[in-house]
C-alpha positions in Angstrom: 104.1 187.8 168.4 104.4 191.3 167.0 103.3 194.6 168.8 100.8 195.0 165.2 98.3 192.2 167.6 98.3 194.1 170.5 94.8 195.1 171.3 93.5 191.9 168.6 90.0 190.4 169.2 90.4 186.9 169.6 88.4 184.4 171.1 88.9 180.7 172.6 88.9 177.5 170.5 87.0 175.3 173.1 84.1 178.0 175.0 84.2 180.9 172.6 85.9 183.3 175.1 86.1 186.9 173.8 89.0 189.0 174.9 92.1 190.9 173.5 95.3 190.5 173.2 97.5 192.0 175.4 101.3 190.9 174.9 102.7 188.2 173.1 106.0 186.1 171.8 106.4 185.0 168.9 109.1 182.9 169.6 107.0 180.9 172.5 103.3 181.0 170.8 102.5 182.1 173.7 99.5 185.2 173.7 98.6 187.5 176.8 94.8 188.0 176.8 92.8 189.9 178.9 89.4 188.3 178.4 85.5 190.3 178.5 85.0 189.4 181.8 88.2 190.9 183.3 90.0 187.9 183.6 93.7 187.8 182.4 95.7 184.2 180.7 98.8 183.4 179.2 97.5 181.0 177.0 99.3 179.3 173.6 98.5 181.0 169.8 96.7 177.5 168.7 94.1 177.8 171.2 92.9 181.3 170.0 91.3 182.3 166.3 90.8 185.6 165.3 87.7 187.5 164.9 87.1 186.9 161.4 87.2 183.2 162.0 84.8 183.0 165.0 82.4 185.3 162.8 82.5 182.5 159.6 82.1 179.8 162.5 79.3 181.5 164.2 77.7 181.7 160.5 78.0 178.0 159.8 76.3 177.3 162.8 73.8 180.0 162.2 73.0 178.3 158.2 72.8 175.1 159.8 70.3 175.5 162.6 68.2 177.7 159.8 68.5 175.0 157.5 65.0 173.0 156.1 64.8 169.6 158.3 64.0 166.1 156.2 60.2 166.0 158.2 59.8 169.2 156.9 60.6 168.5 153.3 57.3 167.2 152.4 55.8 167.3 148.6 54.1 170.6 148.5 56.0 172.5 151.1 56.7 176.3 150.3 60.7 177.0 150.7 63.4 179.5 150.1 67.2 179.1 148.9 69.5 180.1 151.1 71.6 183.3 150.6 72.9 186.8 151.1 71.2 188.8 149.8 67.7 189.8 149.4 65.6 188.5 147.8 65.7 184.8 148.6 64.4 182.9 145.4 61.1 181.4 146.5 59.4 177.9 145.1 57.6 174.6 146.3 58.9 170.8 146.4 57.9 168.9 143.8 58.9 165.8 144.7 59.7 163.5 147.0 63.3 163.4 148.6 66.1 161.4 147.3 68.1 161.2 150.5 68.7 165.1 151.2 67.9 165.8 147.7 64.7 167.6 147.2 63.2 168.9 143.2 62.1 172.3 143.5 59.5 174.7 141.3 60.6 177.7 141.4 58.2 180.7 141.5 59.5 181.5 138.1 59.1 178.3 136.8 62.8 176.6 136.8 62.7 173.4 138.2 66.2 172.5 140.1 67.5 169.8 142.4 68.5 171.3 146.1 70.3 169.6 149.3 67.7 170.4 151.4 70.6 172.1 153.5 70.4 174.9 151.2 67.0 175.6 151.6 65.0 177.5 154.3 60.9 176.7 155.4 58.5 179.6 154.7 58.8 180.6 158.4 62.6 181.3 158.7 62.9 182.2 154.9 60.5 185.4 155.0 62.1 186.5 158.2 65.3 186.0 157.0 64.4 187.8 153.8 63.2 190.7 156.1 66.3 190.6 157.7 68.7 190.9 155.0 66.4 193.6 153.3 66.6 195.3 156.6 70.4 195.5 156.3 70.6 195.9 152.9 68.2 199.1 153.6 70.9 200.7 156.4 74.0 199.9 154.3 72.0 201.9 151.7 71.4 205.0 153.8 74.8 204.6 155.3 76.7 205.3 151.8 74.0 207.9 150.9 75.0 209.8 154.3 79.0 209.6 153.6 78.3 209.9 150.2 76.7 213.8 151.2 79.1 214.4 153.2 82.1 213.6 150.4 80.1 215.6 147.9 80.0 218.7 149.9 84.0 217.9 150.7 84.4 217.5 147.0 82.5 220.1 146.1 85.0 223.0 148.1 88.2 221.0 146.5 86.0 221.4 142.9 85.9 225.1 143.9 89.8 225.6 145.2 90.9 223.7 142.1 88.6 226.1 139.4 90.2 229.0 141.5 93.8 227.7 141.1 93.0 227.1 137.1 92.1 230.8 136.9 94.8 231.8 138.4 96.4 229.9 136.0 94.9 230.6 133.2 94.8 234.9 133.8 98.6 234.4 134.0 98.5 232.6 130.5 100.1 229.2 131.6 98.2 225.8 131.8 97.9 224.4 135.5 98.8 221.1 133.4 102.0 222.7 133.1 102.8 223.2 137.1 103.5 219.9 138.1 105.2 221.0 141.7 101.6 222.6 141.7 99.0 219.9 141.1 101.5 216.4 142.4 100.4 216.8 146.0 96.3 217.4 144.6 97.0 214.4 142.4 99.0 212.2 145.3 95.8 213.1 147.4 93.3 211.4 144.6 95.9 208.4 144.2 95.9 207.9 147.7 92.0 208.0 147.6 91.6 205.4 145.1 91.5 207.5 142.0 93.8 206.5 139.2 95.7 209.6 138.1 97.6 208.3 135.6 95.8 209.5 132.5 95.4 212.9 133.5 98.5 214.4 131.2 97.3 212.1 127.9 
């Protein structure tokens, strides 16, 4: 395996071991890891997934033990559809089940059939609603801090490039017209995520 793994997060297949990757041959399949607990292995590629694969596992398992049980899917019973984002629609079965099939009134009025896998008790649905507002909340003030902090950056660049156009402009050219000048300000935006492309239509 390729010197891009070293330092990976992996964990174990079978008991969830987390550790990182140390060395490896790609050749062999076989992966050095040095696990949480200080312990080293040489252990084969196959037994290992990557981080992003014992996060969608560990979901799964999360959903599933969340998940409305049959006894609890009685006519009458306040629920909440699973989901990721707040908030969770809200509603009451209607009917009976058929199987793992439950009808659901929705708090706006819809009426829809739901696996019952799909659907969360009142209990684990308002704290999971709380939960995902919660996050939802300090992602939000997250991108409003950066988001300062790249105004004010933006904000000196604004100022630089009004400077440069003066310059420009008491010389009687265009800044349009230096292209040596303004490639490496538009490379910088490119590389940033802006599309430049239109600026010389």
């Amino acid at each position: 395996m390729s010197d891009a793994v070293r330092g990976m997060v992996v964990y174990h297949r079978t008991d969830y071991r987390r550790g990182k990757v140390t060395a490896g041959n790609q050749f062999t399949g076989m992966i050095a890891v040095q696990w949480d607990d200080g312990t080293r292995q040489l252990i084969n590629v196959q037994e290992l997934m990557s981080e992003k694969l014992y996060n969608e596992i560990k979901e799964e398992e999360r959903a599933k033990n969340m998940a409305l049980k049959a006894n609890e899917a009685t006519v009458g019973t306040v629920v909440y559809q699973a989901g990721h984002a707040a908030p969770l629609a809200r509603g009451k079965i209607a009917g009976p089940l058929n199987g793992t099939i439950a009808i659901i009134e929705w708090d706006d009025g819809r009426l829809s059939k739901m696996d019952i896998k799909n659907l969360l008790s009142e209990v684990v649905g308002i704290a999971e609603n709380q939960r995902m507002q919660d996050e939802q909340d300090r992602l939000e003030k997250e991108f409003a801090r950066v988001e300062e902090a790249v105004t004010e950056k933006l904000a000196e660049a604004a100022k630089l490039v009004n400077e440069a156009a003066k310059l420009a402009s008491d010389a009687d050219t265009d800044i349009q017209e230096m292209y040596n000048a303004t490639r490496p300000l538009e490379r910088a935006m490119e590389n940033a995520g802006w599309r430049t492309s239109s600026w010389h239509c």
